[in-house]
N, C-alpha and C positions, 0 to 999 in steps of 0.2 A: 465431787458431789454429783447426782442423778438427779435429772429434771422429768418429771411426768405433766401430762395434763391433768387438767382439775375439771373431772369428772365430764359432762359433754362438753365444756368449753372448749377454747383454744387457744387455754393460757397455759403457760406452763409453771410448775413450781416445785421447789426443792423436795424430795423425799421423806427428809427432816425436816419439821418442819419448827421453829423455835416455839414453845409455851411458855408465856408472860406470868402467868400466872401468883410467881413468888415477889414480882419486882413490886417493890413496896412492903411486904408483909414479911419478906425473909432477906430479902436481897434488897439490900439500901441503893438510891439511886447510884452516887457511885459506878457498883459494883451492878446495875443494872444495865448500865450505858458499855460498860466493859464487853459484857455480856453481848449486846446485839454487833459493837462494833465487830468482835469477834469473830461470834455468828455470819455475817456477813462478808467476812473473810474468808471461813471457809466454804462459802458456795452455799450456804442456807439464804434464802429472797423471801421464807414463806413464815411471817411472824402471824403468831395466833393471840389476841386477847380478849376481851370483855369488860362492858365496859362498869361488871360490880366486884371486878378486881382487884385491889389493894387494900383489904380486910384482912387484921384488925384494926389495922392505922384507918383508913377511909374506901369507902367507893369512891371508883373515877380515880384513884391514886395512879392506878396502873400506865390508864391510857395518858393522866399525866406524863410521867417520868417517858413514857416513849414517845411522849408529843414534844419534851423539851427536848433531846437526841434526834429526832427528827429536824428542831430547830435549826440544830450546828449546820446542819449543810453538808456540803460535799456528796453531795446524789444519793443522801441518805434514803429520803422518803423516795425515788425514783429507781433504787436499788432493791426497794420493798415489794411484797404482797402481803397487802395489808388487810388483817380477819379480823374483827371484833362481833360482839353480839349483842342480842336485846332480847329482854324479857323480866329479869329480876326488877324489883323495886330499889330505888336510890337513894329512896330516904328513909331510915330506920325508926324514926319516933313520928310520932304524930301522924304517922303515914298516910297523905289524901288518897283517896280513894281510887281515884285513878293511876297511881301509881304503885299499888299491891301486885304480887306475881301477876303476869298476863299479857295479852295483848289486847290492843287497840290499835287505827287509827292516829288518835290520838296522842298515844304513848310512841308508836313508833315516831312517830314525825320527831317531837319535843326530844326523845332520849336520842335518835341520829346526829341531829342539830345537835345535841350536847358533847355527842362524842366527837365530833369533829370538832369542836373548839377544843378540847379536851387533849386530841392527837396534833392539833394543828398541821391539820390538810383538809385538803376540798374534796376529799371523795376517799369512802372506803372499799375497797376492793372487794370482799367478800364479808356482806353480811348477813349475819347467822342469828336465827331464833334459838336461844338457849334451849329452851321445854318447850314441846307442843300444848296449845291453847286447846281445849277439845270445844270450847265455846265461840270463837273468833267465827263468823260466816267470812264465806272463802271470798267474797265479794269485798268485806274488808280489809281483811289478809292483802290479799294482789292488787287491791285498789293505794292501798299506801305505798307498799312496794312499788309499782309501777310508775307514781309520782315522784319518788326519792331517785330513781333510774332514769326517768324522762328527764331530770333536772342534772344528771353526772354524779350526783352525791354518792350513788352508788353502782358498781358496775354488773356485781354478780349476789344471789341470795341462795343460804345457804343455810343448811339445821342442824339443830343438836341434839340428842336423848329421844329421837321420832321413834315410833316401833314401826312396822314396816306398813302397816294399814293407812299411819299417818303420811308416809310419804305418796303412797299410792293416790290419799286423798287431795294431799295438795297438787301432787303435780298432774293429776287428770283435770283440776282446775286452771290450772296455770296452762295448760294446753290449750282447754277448750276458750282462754283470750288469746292464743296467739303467743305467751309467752315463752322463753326457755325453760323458767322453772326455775328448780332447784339444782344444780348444778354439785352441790356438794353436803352429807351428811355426817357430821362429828360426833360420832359414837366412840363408847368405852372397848377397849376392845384389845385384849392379851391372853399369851396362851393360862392366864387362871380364869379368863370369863370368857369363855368361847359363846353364850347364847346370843348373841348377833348372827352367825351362825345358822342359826335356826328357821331367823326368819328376814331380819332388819338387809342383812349382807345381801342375801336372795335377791329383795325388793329391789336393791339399791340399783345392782348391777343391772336387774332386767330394764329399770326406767332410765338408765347412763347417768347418775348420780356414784360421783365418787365417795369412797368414803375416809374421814379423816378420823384416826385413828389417835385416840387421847389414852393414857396412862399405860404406855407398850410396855412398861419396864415394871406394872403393876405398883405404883408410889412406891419401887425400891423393892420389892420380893423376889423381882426375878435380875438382882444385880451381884447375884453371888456371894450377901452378905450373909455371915451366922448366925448373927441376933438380929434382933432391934432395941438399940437404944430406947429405956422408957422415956414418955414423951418426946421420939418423935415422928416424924410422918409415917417411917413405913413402920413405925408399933402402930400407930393407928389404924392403917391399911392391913395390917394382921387381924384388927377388930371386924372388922369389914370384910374381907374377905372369910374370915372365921380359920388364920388358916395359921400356925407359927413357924419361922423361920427353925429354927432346932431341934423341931417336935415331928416337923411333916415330909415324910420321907420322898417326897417329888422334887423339893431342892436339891438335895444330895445327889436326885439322880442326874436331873438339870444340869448341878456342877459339873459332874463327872464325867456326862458326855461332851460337854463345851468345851474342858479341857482332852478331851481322845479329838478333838477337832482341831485342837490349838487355837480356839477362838475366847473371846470374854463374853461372859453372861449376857452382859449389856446389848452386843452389836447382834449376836445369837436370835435373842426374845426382839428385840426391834426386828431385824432381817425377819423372821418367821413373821409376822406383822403382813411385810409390806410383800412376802409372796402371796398372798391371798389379790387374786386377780382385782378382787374390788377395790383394792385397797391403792389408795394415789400417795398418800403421804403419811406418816404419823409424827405426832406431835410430843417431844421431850419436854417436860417442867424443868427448866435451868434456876438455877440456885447460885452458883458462881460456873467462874468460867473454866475450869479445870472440869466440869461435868459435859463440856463442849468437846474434849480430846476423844478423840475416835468415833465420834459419831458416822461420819462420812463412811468409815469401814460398817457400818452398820447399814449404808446405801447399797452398796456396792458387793455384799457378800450375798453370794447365790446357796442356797440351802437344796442340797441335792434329795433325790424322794427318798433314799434308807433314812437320812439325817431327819425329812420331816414325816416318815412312818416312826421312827422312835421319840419326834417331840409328840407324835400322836397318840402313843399311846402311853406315854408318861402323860402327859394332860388331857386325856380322856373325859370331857365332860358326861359321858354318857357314863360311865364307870361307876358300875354298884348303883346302879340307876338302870328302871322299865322301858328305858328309849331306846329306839335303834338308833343309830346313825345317818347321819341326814338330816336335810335343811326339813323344815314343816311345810308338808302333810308327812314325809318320809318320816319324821323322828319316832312318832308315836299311831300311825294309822298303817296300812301294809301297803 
């Protein structure tokens, strides 16, 4: 496995990085605890959760099931880098008011404090705002943070879904206290949504915020399968994307050059991921632990430029499209 740093820090973390995301709602504890012990054998240190996780079964399930695994010992939790985030509401009926999508103050304190009993540890590693707040004054924002940090609870803060305005604004704020900032942003980010790209990637790099890269393998589209099973994730992800496995002639091309490489789809679309200079780690949804086998080759495989001029122009975002190429102002102005 390949260890990078996380974004201006000076920590390092695996490549790959684990997403929790299924443990509870697809993957029974069990076969969750399987999963990280695994995980951690092969050289992955960089677990990613949140803490409205474990839906359908419950919120908070997630960071359960990794809080009890962390229990067992054996240099579990000190073998980790540990992400979770804030932002969603926890409680689905009756919902007080303070606790509806968002931020506060408020909320942040109460939902930290929650997830840390929840993971059963004293301090989270890297925490991330799910959605940006367009209402939070940045005075609140870094005023909670800085408290949760002054105290250990947390070591590094970090975003998710920002556009790149948003990061600009927070961490010209975070600056002007003296703080580090943002160190890391967890954007959607594979060769079918290149618009990160555009603008979000740009920002990231020029302010030293790494970026963590969620769904590389697009929920299953780009793992070399020919259908999708109805009902499940990646039929969904077909919806979503607008795009079908059988129909859309960029799979087939996809397949075909993976195999003229002798590589699998899987390691291929991850690896193209993390050559993108901004890119520090990206982040696999595990399900069981047979979806753990070769990841590492997905660290470690160098994609030379013929190889990523024809992933380019097989997933040409700009294709049949009035944009040029390039990040923005470049895509659409001269």
């Amino acid at each position: 496995m390949k260890y990078q740093k996380m974004g201006r820090s000076n920590l390092s973390v695996s490549r790959i990085c684990l997403g929790t995301m299924h443990f509870g709602g697809i993957a029974d504890e069990r076969e969750s605890h399987r999963i990280m012990g695994k995980a951690l054998e092969t050289g992955i240190n960089f677990f990613d959760t949140a803490n409205v996780y474990g839906m359908p079964a419950a919120h908070g399930l997630t960071e359960e099931i990794i809080g009890r695994w962390f229990a067992q010992g054996g240099g579990r939790r000190d073998g980790v880098v540990l992400a979770t985030k804030v932002y969603g509401r926890m409680i689905e009926k009756d919902t007080p008011p303070n606790e509806e999508g968002g931020l506060s103050a408020y909320k942040i304190r109460r939902h930290a404090a929650d997830s840390l009993l929840r993971l059963q540890t004293d301090h989270i590693d890297l925490y991330q705002v799910h959605h940006i707040d367009r209402r939070i004054p940045m005075e609140e924002y870094w005023g909670a943070f800085e408290q949760l940090m002054r105290r250990g609870e947390v070591l590094y803060t970090g975003t998710s879904n920002f556009p790149g305005w948003g990061l600009v604004k927070h961490q010209l704020a975070a600056r002007q206290r003296g703080l580090l900032g943002i160190v890391s942003e967890q954007s959607q980010y594979n060769l079918l949504n290149r618009w990160p790209e555009l603008e979000v990637i740009p920002a990231a790099f020029d302010l030293g915020i790494g970026i963590m890269a969620y769904m590389p393998l697009a929920g299953g589209l780009l793992t070399g399968k020919g259908t999708a099973p109805t009902g499940s994730r990646t039929a969904t992800v077909e919806g979503e994307y607008h795009r079908k496995l059988d129909k859309d002639a960029v799979f087939g091309e996809f397949s075909k050059l993976c195999r003229e490489m002798g590589e699998r789809e899987t390691a291929v679309a991850i690896a193209w991921v993390l050559a993108n200079p901004a890119v520090y780690s990206a982040i696999v949804g595990i399900r069981t632990t047979a979806q753990l086998d070769g990841l590492e080759r997905a660290a470690e495989l160098n994609l030379d430029d013929e190889v990523m001029k024809k992933l380019d122009s097989i997933f040409d975002i700009n294709k049949g499209r009035p944009l040029k190429k390039g990040p923005i102002p470049e895509a659409f102005a001269w």
